[in-house]
C-alpha positions as CSV (number, residue, x, y, z in Angstrom):
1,X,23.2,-10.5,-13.9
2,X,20.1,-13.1,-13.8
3,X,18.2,-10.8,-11.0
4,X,18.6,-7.6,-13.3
5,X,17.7,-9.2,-16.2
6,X,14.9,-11.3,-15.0
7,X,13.3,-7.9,-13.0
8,X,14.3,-5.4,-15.7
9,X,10.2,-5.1,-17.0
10,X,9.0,-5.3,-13.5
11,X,11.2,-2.3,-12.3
12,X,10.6,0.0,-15.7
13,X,6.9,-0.6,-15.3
14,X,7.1,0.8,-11.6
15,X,9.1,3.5,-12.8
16,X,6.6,4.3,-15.9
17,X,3.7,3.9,-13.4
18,X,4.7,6.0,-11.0
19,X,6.1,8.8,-13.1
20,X,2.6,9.0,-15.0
21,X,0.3,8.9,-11.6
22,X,2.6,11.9,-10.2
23,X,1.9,13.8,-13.5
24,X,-1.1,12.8,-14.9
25,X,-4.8,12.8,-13.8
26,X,-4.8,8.9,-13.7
27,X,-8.0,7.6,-12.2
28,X,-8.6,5.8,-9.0
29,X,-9.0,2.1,-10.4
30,X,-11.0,0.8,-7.2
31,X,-13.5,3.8,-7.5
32,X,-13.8,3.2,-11.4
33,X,-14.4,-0.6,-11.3
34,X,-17.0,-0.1,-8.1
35,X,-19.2,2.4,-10.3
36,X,-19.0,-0.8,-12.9
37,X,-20.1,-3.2,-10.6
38,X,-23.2,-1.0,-9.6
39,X,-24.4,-0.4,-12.7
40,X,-23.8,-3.5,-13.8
41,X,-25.9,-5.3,-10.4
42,X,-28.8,-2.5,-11.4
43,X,-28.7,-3.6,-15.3
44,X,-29.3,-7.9,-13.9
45,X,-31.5,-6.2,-11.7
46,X,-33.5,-4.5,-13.9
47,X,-33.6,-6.9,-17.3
48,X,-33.6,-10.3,-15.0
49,X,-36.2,-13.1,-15.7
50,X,-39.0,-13.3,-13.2
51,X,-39.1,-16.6,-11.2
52,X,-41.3,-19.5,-11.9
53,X,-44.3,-20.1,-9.1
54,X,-44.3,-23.6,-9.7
55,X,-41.1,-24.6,-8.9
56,X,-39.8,-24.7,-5.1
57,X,-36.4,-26.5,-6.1
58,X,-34.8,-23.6,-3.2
């Protein structure tokens, strides 16, 4: 009964997941957060703080 009881959540969530992933258009998580991490790389990029000439601390 402890195995059953201690796993119920894990084994509805599986169930829920895959039942809405076979009939719903659930995005691709990996595509979604790659697309976030691009734009977010070109925003530093873009509003980062030149470097200092002076210092060589490299």
């Amino acid at each position: 009964m402890g195995i059953i009881r201690s796993s119920f959540s894990f084994i509805m969530g599986t169930v829920c997941g895959v039942y809405l992933a076979q009939n719903y258009d659930v995005p691709n998580i990996r595509k979604v957060a790659d697309s976030a991490l691009l734009t977010v790389t070109a925003y530093e990029e873009k509003y980062r703080k030149p470097k200092k000439r002076g210092n060589d601390d490299d």
